[in-house]
C-alpha positions as CSV (number, residue, x, y, z in Angstrom):
1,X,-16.2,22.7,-61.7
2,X,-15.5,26.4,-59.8
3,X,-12.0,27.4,-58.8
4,X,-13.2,27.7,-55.6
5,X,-14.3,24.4,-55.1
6,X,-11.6,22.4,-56.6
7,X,-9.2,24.6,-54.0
8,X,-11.7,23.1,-51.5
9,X,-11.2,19.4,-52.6
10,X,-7.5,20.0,-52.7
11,X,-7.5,21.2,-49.5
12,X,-9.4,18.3,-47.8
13,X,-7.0,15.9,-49.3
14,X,-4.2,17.6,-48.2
15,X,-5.2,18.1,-44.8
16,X,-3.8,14.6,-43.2
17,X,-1.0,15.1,-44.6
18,X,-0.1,18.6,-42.7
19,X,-1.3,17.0,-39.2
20,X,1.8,16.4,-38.3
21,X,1.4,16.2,-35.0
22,X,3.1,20.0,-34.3
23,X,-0.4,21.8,-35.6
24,X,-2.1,23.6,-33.2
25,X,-5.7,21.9,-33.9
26,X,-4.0,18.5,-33.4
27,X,-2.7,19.4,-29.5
28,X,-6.2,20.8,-28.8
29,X,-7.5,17.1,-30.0
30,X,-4.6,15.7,-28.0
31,X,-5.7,18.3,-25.0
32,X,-9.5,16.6,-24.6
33,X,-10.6,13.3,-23.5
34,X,-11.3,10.8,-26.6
35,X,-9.1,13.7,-29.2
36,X,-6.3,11.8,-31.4
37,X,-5.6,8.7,-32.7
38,X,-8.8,6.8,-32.4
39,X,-8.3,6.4,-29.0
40,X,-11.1,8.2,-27.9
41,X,-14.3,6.8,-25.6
42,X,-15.9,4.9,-28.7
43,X,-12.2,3.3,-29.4
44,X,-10.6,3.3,-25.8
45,X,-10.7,0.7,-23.7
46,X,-14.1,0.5,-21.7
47,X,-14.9,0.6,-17.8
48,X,-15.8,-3.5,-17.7
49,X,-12.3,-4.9,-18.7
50,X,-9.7,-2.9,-16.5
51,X,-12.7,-3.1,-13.3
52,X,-12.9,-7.1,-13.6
53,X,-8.8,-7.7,-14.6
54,X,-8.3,-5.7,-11.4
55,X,-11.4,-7.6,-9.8
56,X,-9.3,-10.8,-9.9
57,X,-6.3,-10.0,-8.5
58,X,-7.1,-7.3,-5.9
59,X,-9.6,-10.3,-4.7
60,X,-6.5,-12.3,-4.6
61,X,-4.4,-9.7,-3.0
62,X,-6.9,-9.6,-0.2
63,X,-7.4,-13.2,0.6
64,X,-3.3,-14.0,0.6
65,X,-1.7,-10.5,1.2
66,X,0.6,-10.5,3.8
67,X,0.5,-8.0,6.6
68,X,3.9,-6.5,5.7
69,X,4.5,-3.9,9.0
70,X,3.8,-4.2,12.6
71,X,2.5,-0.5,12.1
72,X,-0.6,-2.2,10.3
73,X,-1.7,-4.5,13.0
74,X,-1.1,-1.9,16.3
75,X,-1.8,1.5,14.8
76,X,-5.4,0.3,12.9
77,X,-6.3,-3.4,13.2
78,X,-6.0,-3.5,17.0
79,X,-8.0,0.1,17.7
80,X,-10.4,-1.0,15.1
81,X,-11.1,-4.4,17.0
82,X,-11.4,-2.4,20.4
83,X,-14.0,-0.2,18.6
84,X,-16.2,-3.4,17.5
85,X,-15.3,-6.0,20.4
86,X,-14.1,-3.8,23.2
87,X,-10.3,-5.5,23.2
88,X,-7.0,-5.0,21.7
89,X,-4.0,-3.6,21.9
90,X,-3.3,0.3,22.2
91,X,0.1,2.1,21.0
92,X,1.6,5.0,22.6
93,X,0.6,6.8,19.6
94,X,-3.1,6.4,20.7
95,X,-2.6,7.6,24.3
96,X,-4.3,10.6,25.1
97,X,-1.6,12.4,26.0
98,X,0.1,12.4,22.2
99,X,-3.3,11.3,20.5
100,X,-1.1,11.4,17.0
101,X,-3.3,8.6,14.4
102,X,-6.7,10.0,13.6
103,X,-10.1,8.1,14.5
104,X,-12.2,9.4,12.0
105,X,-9.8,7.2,9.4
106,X,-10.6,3.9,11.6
107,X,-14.5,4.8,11.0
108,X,-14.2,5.0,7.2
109,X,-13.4,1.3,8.0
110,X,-15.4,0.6,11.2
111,X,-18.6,1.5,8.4
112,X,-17.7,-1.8,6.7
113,X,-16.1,-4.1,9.6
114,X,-19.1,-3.3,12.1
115,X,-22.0,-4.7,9.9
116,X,-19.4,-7.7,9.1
117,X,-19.2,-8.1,12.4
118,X,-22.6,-8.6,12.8
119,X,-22.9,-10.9,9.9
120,X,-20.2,-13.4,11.1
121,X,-20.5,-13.2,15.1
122,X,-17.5,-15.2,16.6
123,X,-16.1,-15.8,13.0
124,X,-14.0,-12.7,13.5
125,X,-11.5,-13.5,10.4
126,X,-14.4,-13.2,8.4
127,X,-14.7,-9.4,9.5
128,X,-10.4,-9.2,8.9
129,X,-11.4,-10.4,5.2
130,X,-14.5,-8.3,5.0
131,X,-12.2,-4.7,5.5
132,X,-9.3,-6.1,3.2
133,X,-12.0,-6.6,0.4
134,X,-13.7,-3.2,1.1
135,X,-9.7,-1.9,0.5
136,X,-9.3,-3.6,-2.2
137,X,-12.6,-2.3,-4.0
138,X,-11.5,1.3,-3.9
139,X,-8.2,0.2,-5.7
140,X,-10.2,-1.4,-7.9
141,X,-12.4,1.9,-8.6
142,X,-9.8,4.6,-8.6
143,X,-7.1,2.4,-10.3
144,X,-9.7,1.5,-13.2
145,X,-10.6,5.3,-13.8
146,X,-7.0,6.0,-14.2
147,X,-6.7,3.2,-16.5
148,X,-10.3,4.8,-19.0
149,X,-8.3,8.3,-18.4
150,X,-5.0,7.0,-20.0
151,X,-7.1,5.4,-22.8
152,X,-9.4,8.6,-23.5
153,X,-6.1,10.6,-23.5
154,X,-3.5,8.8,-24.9
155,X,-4.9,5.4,-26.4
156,X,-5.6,1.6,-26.1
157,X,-1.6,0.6,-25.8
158,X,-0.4,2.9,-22.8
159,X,-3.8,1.8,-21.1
160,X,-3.3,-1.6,-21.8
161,X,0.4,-1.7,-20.4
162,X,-0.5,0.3,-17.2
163,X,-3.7,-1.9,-16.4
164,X,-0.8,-5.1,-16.9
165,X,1.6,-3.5,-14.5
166,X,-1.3,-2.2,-12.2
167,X,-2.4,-6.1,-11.8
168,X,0.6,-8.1,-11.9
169,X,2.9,-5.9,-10.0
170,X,4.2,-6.8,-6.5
171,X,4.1,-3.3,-5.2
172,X,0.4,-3.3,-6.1
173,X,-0.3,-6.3,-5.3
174,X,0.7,-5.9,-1.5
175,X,-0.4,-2.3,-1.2
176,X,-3.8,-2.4,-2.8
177,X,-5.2,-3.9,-0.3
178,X,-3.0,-2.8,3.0
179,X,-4.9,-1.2,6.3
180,X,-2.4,1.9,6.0
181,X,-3.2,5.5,5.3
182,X,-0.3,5.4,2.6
183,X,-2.6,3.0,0.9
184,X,-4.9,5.5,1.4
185,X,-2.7,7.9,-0.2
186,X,-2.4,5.6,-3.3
187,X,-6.3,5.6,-3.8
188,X,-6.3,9.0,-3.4
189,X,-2.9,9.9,-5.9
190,X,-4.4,7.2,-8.3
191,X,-7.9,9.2,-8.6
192,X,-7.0,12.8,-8.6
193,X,-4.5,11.5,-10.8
194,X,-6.7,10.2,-13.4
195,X,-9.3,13.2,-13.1
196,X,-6.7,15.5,-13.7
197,X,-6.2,13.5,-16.9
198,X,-9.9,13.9,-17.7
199,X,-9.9,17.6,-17.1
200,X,-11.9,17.4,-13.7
201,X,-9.9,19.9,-11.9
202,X,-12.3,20.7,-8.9
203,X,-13.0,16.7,-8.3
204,X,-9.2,16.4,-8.7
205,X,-8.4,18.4,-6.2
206,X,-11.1,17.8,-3.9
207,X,-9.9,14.1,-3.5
208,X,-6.2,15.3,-3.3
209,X,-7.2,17.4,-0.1
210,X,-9.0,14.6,1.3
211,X,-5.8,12.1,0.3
212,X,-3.7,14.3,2.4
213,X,-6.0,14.9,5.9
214,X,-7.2,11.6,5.5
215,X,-4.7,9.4,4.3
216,X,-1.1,10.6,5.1
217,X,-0.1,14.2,5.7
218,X,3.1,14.4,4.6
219,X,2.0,13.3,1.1
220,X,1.0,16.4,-0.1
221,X,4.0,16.6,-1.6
222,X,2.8,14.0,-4.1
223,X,-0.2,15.7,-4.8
224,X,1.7,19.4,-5.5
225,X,1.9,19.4,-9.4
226,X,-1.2,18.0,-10.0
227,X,-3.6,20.5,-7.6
228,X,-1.2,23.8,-8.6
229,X,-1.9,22.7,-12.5
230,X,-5.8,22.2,-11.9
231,X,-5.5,25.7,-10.2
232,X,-4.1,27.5,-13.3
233,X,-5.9,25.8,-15.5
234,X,-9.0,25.1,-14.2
235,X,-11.9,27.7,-13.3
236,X,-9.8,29.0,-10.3
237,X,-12.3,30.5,-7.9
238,X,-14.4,26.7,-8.6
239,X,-11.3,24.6,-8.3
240,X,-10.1,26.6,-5.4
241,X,-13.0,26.4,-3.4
242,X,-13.7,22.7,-4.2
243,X,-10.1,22.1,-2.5
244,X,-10.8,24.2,0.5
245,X,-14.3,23.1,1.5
246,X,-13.3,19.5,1.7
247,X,-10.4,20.4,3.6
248,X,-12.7,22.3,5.5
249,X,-14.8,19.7,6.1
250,X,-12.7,16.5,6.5
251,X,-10.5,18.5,9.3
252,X,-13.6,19.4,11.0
253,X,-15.2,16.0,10.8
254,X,-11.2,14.6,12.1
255,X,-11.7,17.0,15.0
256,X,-15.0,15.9,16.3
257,X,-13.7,12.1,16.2
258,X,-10.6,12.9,17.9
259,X,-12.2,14.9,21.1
260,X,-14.7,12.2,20.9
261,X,-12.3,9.4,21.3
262,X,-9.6,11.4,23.0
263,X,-11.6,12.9,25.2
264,X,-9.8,16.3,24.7
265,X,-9.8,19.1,22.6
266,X,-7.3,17.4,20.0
267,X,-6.1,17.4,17.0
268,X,-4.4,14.3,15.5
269,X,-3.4,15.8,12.3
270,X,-1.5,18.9,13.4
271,X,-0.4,16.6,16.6
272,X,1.6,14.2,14.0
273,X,2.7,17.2,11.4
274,X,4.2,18.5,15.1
275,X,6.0,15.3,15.9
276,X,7.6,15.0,13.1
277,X,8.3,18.2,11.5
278,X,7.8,20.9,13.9
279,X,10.2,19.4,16.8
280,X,9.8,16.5,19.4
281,X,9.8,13.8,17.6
282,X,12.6,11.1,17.2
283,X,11.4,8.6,14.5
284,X,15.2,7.4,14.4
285,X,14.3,5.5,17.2
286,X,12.2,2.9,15.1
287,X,15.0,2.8,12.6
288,X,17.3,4.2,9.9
289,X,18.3,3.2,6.7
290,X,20.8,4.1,4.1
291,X,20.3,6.7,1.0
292,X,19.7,3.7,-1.6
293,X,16.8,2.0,0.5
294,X,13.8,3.0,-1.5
295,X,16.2,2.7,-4.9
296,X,16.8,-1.5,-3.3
297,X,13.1,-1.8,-2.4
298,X,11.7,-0.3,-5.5
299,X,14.0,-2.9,-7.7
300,X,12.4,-5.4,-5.7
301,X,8.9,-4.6,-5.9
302,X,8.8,-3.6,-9.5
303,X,12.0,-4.8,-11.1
304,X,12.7,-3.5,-14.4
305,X,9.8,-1.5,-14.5
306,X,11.3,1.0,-11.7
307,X,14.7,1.4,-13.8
308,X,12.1,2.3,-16.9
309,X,10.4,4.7,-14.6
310,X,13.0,6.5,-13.3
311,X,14.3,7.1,-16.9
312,X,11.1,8.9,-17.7
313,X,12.4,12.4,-17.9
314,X,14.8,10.9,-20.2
315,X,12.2,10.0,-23.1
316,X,10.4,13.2,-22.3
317,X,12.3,15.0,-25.0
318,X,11.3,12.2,-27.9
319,X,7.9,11.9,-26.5
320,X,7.2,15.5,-26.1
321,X,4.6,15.9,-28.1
322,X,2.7,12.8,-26.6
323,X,3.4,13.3,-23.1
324,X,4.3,16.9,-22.1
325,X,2.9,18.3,-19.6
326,X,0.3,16.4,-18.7
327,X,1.8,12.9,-18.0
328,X,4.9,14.7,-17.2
329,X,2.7,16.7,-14.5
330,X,0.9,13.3,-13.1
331,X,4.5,11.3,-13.4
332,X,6.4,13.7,-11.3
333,X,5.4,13.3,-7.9
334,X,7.8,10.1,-8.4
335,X,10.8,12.3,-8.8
336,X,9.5,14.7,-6.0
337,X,8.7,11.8,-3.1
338,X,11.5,9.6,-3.9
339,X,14.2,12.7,-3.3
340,X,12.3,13.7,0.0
341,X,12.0,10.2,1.5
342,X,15.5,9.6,0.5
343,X,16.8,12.3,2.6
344,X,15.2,11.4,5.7
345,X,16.8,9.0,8.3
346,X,13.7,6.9,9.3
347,X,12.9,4.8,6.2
348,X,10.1,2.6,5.7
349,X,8.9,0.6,2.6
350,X,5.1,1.2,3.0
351,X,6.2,5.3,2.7
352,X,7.0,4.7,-1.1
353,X,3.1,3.1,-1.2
354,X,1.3,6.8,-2.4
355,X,3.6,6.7,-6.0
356,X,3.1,3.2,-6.8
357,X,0.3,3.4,-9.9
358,X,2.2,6.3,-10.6
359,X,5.5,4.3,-10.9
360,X,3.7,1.7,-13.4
361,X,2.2,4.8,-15.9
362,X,5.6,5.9,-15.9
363,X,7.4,2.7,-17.3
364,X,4.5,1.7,-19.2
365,X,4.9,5.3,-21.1
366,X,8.8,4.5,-21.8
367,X,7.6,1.1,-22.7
368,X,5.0,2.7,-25.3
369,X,7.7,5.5,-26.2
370,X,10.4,2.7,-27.5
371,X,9.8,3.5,-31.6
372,X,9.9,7.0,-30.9
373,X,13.9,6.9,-30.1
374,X,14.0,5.9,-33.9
375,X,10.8,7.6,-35.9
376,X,11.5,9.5,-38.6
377,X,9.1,12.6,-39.0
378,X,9.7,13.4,-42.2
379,X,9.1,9.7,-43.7
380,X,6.2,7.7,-43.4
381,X,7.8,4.6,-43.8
382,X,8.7,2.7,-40.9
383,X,12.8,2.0,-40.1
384,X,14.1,-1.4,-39.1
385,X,15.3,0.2,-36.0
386,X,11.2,1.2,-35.3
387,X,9.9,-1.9,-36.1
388,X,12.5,-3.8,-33.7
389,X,11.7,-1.5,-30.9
390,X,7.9,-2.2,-31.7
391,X,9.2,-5.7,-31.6
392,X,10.5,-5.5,-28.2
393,X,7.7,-3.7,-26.3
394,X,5.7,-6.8,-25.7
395,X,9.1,-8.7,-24.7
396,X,9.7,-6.1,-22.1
397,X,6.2,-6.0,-20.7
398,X,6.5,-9.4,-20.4
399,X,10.2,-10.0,-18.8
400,X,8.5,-7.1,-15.9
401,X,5.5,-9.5,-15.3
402,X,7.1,-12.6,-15.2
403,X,9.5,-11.1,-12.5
404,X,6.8,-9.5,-10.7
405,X,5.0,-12.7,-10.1
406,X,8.0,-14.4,-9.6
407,X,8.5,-11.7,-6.4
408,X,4.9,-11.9,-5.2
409,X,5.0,-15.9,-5.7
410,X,8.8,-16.0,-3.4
411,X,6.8,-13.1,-0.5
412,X,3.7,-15.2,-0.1
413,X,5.3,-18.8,0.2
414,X,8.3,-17.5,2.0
415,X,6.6,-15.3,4.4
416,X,2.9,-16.8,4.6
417,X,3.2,-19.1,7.5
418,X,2.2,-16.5,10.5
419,X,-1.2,-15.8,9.2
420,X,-1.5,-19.5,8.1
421,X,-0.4,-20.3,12.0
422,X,-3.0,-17.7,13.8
423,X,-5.3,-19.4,11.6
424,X,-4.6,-22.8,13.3
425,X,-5.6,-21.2,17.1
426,X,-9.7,-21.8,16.1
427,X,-9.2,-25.7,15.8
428,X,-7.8,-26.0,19.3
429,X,-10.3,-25.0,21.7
430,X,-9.6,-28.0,23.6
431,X,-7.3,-26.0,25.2
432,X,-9.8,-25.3,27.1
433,X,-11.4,-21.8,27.9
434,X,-9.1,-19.3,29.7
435,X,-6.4,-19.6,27.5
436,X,-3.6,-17.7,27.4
437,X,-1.6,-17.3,24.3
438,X,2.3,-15.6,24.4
439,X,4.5,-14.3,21.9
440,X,8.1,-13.5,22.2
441,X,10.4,-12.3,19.6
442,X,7.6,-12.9,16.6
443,X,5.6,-9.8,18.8
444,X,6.1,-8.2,15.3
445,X,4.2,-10.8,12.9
446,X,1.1,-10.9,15.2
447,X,-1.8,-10.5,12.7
448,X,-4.3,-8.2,15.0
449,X,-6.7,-9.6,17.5
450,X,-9.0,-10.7,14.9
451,X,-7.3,-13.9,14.6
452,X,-7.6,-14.5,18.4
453,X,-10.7,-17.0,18.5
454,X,-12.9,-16.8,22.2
455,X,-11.4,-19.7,24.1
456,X,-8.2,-17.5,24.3
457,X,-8.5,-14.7,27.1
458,X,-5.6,-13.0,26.7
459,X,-2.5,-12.8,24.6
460,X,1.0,-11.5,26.2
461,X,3.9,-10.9,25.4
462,X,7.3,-12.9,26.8
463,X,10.6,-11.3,26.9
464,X,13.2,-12.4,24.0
465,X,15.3,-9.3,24.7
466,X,13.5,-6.9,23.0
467,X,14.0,-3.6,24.7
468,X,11.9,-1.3,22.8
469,X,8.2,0.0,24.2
470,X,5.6,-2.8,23.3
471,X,1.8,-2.4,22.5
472,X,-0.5,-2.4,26.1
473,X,-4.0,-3.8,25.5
474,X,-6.4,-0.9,25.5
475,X,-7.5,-0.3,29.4
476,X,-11.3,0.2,30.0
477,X,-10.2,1.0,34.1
478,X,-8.2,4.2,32.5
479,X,-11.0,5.0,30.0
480,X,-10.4,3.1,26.9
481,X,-9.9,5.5,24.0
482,X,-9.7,8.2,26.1
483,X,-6.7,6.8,28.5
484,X,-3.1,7.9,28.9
485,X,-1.6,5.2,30.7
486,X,2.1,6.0,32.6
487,X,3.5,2.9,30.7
488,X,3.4,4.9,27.2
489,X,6.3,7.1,26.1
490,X,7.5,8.7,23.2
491,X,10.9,7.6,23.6
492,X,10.3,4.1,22.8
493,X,11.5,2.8,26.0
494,X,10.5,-0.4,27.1
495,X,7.9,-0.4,30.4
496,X,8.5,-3.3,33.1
497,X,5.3,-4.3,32.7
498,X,4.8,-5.0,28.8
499,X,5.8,-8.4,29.5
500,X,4.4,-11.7,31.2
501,X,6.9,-12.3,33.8
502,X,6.2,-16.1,34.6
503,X,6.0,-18.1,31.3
504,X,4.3,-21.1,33.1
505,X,1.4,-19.0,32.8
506,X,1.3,-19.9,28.7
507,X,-0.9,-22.4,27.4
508,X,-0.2,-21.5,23.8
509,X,3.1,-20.3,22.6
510,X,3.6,-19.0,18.5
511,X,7.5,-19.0,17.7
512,X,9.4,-18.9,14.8
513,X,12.5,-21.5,15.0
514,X,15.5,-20.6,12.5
515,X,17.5,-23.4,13.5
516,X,20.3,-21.0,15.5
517,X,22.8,-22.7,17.5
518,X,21.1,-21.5,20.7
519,X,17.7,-23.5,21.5
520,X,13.8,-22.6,21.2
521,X,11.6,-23.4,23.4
522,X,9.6,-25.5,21.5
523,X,12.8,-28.2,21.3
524,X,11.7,-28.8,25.0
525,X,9.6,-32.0,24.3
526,X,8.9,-32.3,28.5
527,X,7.2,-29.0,28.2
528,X,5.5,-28.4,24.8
529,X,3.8,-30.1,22.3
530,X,3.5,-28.9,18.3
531,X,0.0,-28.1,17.4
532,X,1.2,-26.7,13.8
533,X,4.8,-26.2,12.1
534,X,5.3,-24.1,9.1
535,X,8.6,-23.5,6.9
536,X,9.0,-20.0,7.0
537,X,12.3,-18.5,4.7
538,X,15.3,-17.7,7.1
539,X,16.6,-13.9,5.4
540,X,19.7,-13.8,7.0
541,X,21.5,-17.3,5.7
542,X,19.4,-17.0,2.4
543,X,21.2,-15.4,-1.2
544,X,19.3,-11.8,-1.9
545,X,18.2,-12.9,-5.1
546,X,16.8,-15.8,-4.7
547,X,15.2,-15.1,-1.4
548,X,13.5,-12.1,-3.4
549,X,12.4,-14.1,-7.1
550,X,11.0,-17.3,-7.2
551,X,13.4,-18.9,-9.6
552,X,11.9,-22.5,-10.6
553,X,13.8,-25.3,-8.3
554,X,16.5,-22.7,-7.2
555,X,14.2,-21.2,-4.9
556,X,14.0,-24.1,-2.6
557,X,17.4,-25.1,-3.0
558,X,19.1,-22.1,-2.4
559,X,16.8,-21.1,0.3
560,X,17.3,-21.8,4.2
561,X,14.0,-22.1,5.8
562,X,13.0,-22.2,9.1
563,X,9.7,-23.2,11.6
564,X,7.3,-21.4,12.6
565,X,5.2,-22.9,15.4
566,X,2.0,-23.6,17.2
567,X,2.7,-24.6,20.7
568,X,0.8,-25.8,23.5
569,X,1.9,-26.6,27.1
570,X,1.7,-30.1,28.0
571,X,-0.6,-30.9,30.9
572,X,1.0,-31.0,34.2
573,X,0.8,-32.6,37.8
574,X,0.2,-29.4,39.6
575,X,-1.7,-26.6,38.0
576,X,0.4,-23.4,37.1
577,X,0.8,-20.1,38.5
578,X,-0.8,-17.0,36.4
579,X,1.2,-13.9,38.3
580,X,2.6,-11.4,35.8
């Protein structure tokens, strides 16, 4: 045997032993898709088990989610109805004069909900259904690329716990499949996020400028570190123009649909950036909260799961290796969005939506980084201390799922009775055709139009002392889309005509009784008759923990729950007056 190749034998069988995870041939395997650990795209996890898993539940999220902001129903279910049946209500938002939400978003969905509508005829819940699957398809799609990215990049485990998280998580859960453009945001963040991880740079950003004119504006601060890393390390001059020609193109596509529906030479994306950045606008009017509202809400939404999150940065340092930069890069925007949001007054919980996935790669990477705390580089034997916190990681997972069910179990049997209720309207037509449906204080938790079945010809809304500016129903007279009626303001003043003056005009009335001592109408047995009651969890005289976690026979003991109600006017002598 030569010198030479006994040195070579000598070398082969030393070579595992000097990839320590520090040599530079070991980062560059980390660096690529399928390099290190066997957990490339023959040993990662494959496209069919994270795209059915998801399948399931986001099919579940869009037959029982709840429609958790008025914002929802008035900014895009109601102008998408009016663009398929002509009807619906308009906000000040969408007057001509302030033209601030974008129609070109509406006919993303409008490509979906018009052939549905076509499909189902006068079934128009069916077309409701139709949209919330379509959303929750694109979860599906961009949520499951993240998912093969994490795999390819950092193996089975991390993929595994994300995918968990990703299904069983309340904040998921409700968003996934949410008609809001910070859902939109989410799909978007998700994707670019995951072909970031792939080394896609020019797709990556190309989907993070069409997140931001698109989906939300003001969430390009969520997609900062990942675009300015695919810039530098990317081919620049590719990358760069991939980002700029889809901005190019999405603006110019936002324009056209906004002087088509406007009317005017608009523009609703600069028109909101000028609202509420540049001067003018007054979102404190809608509402303010408290520094530690998105801290309470993302407890609730994620439980333990947001703790482990936000301690990220602190397991950076044992992780390095593993995770720095690039999960550090794709985790960050959690940091980044949760300061900014913080520090504004006008707080909202669907503003947290565009981080979600983001939140559950982030405590799914502490989760997997629990043995590192205690790994001993020099040894290759395994302490007690790493084989407990090995021990523990499934326990964790586990104690995070159970409590997100238990969340999304307490939100959909607490708060499920309005839908449930609208629902009851298209087995009553013998109320004859003509009807007229009102709604007083529960103006809020009215599910869009497309609940409203034929026999009903209007709905109105009643005064219950609510002082604020109410949606109008979009006015063909004015112009429809293109209308500015007087009644709109951006001061969120109430107009004297938003409400039905004479209530004897109602044949139907929806209310939601919390037992208070002052009266609802529907206790007036002369007058109405219950078509359909529903218990429906009273917040205020309800403990915060066990109105927010379904705790097995606490939650309907501790709970206080009221009604809400299906009403209809009992049949009179003398037929009623219809002036509003």
């Amino acid at each position: 045997m030569s010198l030479s190749s006994a040195r070579q034998r000598r070398a082969t069988a030393a070579s595992p032993l000097t990839d320590d995870g520090y040599a530079k041939d070991a980062k560059d395997r980390r660096r690529r898709p399928g390099g290190g650990d066997g957990d490339g795209e023959d040993g990662g996890i494959k496209w069919f088990l994270p795209f059915v898993a998801l399948g399931l539940l986001r099919h579940m999220s869009a037959s029982s989610n709840l429609i958790h902001d008025c914002d929802e129903v008035f900014n895009y279910w109601e102008p998408l109805h009016f663009l398929l049946y002509r009807s619906g209500f308009q906000t000040w938002e969408y007057s001509s004069d302030f033209a601030l939400r974008s129609y070109l978003y509406l006919i993303i969905h409008a490509l979906v909900a018009g052939p549905a509508s076509l499909i189902f005829g006068e079934h128009k819940v069916r077309v409701f259904y139709s949209v919330r699957i379509f959303l929750g398809l694109i979860s599906i799609i961009t949520e499951t690329v993240l998912v093969v990215a994490l795999s390819r990049r950092y193996g089975k485990r991390l993929a595994c716990y994300v995918l968990a998280m990703l299904c069983l998580s309340s904040g998921c859960f409700f968003a996934s499949t949410s008609f809001l453009p910070s859902s939109f945001s989410m799909y978007a963040v998700t994707l670019s996020s995951a072909l970031f991880l792939l080394e896609k740079y020019a797709a990556a950003v190309a989907v993070a400028a069409a997140g931001v004119i698109l989906g939300w504006p003001f969430s390009i601060l969520v997609f900062l570190p990942v675009t300015v890393y695919s810039l530098i390390r990317g081919p620049f001059g590719r990358v760069f123009l991939s980002g700029f020609l889809t901005s190019l193109s999405v603006l110019a596509l936002s324009f056209i649909a906004d002087y088509h529906y406007y009317g005017r030479l608009t523009f609703s994306v600069f028109n909101l950036l000028k609202y509420n950045v540049l001067g003018g606008g007054e979102s404190h009017l809608y509402g303010t909260e408290g520094p530690s509202f998105y801290f309470r809400n993302g407890f609730n939404n994620f439980n333990f799961a947001f703790i482990l999150a936000l301690l990220f940065l602190g397991v950076v340092p044992f992780a390095k290796k593993k995770y720095a930069p690039d999960l550090l890069i794709v985790v960050s925007p959690v940091y980044i969005w949760l300061a900014f949001m913080s520090l504004q007054a006008h707080k909202e919980e669907r503003f947290l939506y565009p981080i979600y996935t983001l939140i559950c790669v982030a405590a799914a990477a502490v989760i997997d980084s629990f043995p590192d705390f205690f790994h001993d580089k020099y040894s290759s034997d395994q302490s007690i201390f790493e084989k407990i916190a090995k021990g523990l990681q499934p326990l964790i997972l586990g104690c995070i799922l159970c409590a997100s069910h238990s969340r999304t179990f307490s939100m959909l049997n607490g708060y499920g009775a309005p839908l449930q209720i609208y629902h009851h309207l298209e087995y009553h037509e013998d109320s004859g055709p003509g009807s007229v449906l009102c709604v007083g204080s529960e103006w809020h938790r009215y599910p869009s139009s497309f609940f409203i079945p034929s026999y009903i010809s209007e709905v109105r809304w009643i005064d219950d002392g609510f002082r604020g500016l109410l949606p109008f129903p979009f006015n063909e007279t004015l112009g429809g889309t293109t209308a500015a009626p007087s009644y709109f303001n951006n001061k969120n003043k109430a107009s004297e005509e938003q409400y039905l003056k004479d209530i004897g005009a109602c044949t139907l009335l929806v209310e939601l009784d919390l037992r208070r001592p002052y009266p609802s109408r529907g206790n007036d047995l002369k007058t109405w008759e219950a078509l359909a009651a529903l218990p429906f969890l009273d917040r205020e005289l309800s403990p915060a923990l066990h109105r927010s976690f379904f705790v097995p026979y606490k939650w309907q003991q501790n709970n206080v729950f009221g009604l809400y109600k299906l009403l209809r006017r009992l049949p009179t002598d003398k037929p009623q007056s219809r002036d509003a």
